[in-house]
C-alpha positions as CSV (number, residue, x, y, z in Angstrom):
1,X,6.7,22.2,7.3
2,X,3.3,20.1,6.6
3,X,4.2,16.6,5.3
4,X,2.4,15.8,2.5
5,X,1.9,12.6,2.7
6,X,0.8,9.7,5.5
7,X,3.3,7.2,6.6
8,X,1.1,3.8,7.2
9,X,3.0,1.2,9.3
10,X,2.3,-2.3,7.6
11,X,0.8,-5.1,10.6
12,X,0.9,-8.6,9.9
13,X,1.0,-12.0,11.8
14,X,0.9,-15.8,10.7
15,X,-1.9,-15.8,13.6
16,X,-4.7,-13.6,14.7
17,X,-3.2,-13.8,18.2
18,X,0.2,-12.5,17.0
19,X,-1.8,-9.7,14.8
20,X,-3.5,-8.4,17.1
21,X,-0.7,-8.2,19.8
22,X,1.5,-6.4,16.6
23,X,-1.5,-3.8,15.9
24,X,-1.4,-2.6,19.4
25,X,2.2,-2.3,19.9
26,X,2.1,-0.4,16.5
27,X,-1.0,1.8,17.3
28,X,1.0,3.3,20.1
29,X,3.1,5.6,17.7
30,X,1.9,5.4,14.4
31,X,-0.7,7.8,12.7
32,X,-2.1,5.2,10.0
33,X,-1.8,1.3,9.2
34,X,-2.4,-1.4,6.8
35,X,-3.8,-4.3,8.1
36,X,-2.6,-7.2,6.2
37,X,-5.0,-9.4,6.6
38,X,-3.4,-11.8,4.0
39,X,-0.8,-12.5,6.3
40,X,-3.0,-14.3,9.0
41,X,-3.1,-18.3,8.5
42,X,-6.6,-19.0,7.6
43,X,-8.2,-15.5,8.5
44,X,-12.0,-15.6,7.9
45,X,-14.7,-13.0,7.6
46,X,-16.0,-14.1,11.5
47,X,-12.6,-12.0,12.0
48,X,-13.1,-8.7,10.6
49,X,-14.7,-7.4,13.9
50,X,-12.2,-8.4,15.9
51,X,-9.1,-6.2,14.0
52,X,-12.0,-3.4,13.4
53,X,-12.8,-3.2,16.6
54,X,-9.1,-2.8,17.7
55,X,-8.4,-0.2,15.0
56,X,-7.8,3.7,16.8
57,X,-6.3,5.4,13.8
58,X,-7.2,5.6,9.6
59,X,-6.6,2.1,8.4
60,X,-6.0,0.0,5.0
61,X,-7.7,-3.3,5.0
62,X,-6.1,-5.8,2.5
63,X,-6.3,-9.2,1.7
64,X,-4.2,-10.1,-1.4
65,X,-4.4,-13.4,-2.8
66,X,-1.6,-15.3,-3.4
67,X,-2.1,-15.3,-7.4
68,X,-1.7,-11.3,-7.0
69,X,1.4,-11.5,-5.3
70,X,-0.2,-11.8,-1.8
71,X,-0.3,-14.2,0.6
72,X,-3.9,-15.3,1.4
73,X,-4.4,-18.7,0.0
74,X,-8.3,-19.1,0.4
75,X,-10.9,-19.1,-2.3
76,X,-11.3,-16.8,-4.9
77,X,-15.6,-16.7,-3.3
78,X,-14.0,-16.7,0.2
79,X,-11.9,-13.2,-0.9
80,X,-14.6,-11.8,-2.2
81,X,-16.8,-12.3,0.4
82,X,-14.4,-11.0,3.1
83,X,-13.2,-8.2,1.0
84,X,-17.3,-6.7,0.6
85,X,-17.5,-7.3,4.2
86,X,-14.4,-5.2,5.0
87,X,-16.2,-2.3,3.3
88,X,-19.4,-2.7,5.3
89,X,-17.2,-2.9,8.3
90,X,-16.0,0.8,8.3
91,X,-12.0,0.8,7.5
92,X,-10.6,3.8,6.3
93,X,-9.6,2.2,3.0
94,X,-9.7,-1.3,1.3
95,X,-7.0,-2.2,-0.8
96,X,-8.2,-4.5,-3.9
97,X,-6.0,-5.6,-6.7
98,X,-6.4,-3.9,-10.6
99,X,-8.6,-7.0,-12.4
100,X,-10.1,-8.7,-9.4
101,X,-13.5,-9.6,-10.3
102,X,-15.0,-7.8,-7.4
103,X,-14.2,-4.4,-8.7
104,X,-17.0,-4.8,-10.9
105,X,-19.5,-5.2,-7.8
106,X,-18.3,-1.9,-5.7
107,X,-21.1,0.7,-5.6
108,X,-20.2,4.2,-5.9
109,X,-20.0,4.6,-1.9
110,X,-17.1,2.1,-1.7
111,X,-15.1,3.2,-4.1
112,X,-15.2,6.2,-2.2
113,X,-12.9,4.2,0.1
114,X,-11.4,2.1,-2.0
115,X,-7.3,2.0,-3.0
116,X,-7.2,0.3,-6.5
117,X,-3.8,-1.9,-6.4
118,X,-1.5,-2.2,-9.4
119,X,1.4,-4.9,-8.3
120,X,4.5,-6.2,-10.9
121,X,6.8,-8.1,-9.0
122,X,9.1,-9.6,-11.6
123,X,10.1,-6.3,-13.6
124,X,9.2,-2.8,-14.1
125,X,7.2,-2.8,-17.7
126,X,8.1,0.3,-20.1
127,X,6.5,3.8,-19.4
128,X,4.0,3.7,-22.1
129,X,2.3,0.7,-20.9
130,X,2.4,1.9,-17.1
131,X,0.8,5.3,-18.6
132,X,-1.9,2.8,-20.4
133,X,-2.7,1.3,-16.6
134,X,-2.6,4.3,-15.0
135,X,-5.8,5.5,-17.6
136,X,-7.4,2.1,-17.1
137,X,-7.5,2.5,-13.5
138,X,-8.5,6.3,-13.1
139,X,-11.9,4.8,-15.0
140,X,-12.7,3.0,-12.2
141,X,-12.6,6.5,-10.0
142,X,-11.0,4.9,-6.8
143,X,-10.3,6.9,-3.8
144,X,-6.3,6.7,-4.6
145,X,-4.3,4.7,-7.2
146,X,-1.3,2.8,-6.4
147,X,1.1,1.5,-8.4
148,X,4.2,-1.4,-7.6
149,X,6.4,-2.6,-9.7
150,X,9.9,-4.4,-9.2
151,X,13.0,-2.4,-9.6
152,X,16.0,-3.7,-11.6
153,X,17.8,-1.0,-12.2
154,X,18.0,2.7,-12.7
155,X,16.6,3.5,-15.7
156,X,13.4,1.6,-14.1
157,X,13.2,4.4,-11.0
158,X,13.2,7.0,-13.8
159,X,10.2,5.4,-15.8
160,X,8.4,5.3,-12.1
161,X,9.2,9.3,-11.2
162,X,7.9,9.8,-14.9
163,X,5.3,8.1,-14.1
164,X,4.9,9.8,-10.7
165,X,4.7,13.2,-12.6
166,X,1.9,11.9,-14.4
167,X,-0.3,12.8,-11.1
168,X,-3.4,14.8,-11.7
169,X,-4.4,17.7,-9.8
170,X,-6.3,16.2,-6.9
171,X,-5.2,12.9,-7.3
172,X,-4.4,10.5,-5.0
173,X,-1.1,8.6,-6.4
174,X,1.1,6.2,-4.3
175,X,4.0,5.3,-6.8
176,X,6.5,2.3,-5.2
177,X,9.8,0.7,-6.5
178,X,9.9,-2.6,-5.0
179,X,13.1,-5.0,-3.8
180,X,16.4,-3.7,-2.9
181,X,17.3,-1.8,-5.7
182,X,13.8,0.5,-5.1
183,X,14.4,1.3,-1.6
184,X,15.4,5.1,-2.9
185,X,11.9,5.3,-4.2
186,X,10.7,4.2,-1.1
187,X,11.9,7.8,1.2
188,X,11.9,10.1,-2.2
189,X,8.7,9.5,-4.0
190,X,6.6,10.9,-0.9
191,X,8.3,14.4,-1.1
192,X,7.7,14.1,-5.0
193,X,3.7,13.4,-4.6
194,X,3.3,10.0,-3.9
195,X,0.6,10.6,-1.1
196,X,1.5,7.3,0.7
197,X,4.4,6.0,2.6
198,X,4.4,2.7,3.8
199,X,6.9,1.7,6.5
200,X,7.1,-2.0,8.2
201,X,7.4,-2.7,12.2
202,X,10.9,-2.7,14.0
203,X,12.5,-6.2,14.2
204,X,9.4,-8.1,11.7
205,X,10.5,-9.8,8.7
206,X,9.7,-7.6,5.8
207,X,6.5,-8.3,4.1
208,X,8.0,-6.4,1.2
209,X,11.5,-6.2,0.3
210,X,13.3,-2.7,0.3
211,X,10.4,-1.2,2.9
212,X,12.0,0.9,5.4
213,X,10.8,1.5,9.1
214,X,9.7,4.7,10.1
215,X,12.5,5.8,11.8
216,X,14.7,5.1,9.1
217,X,12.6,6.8,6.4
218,X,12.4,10.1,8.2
219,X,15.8,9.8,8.9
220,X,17.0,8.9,5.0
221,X,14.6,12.4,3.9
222,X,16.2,14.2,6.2
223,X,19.5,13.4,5.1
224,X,18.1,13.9,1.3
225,X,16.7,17.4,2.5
226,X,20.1,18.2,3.4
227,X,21.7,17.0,0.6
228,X,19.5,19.0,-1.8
229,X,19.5,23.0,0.4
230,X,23.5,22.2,0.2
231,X,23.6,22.1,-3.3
232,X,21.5,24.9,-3.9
């Protein structure tokens, strides 16, 4: 059966030295990562080459700031500049959070490339309102829309499938329930529609709570395949 969705392994490091030795142990299995950039101490744009040029599969270039729930702690001017620059540079995708000024100053061409972020870490807000974000962002005609928000309890990972159904024809849709409590989202979204799966590296400390490895998220649909043909 064709998957129908990519599983991106998520790369970080407090250093560029640890980064870089991380992307190469991960490009060895997987088919697509997320470079998060945000996670290197003091990463500047004289870097950019360095991880680009190390890149061998489709790649997500972010740099979150620590205001949207990232961890890059530079200037607001020093973002934006990197984050322009990651465009020019050639990654697959850039990831840029909903409302960051720079949106405003992407041509046509990189939006083409670009995966417009929405991120709510301290709750998951009512359906209606995610339904209102979800229109605000398909106005800015990004390559695919994702959406985060933090999961409390279950009547929160029904408003996010609801709002997973909401996916257009040809749309690109990554819906995510974050912390513990979303980790089901995490391994059934992706067979729902949700067109990206991100996974963290064996034995690093979680960048985002609830995110599975690979292994384990093949292995937890798998186990939810079977489930489901048994009941049928």
């Amino acid at each position: 059966m064709t998957r129908e969705f990519e599983i991106c392994t998520v790369v970080q490091g407090e250093d560029l030295t640890t980064f870089v030795q991380n992307l190469k142990k991960v490009q060895k299995s997987a088919a697509m990562v997320e470079l998060r950039a945000d996670s290197i101490h003091d990463f500047n744009i004289d870097d950019l080459p360095i991880l680009k040029g190390l890149v061998k599969v489709p790649s997500i270039f972010t740099l979150r700031h620590k205001k949207e729930g990232g961890l890059f702690t530079g200037t607001p001017a020093k973002q934006r500049q990197i984050l322009h620059a990651a465009f020019s540079s050639g990654f697959t995708y850039v990831d840029i959070s909903y409302r960051n000024p720079v949106l405003k100053e992407l041509s046509v061409k990189d939006k083409k490339r670009l995966i417009l972020s929405y991120h709510e870490h301290q709750e998951t807000p009512d359906i209606y309102d995610l339904l209102d974000t979800l229109d605000e962002m398909r106005l800015l005609k990004p390559a695919i829309i994702k959406i985060a928000t933090f999961v409390d309890d279950q009547e929160d990972i029904v408003t996010l499938a609801v709002l997973l159904k909401q996916k257009e024809e040809d749309e690109k849709l990554v819906v995510i329930g974050m912390g513990k409590k979303g980790e089901i989202t995490r391994f059934t979204f992706p067979t729902l529609g949700s067109c990206i799966a991100y996974v963290t590296m064996k034995g690093e400390k979680n960048i985002a709570p609830g995110m599975l490895t690979e292994a384990d998220l093949l292995k937890k649909i798998a186990s939810r395949n079977k489930q489901v043909s048994r009941s049928k």
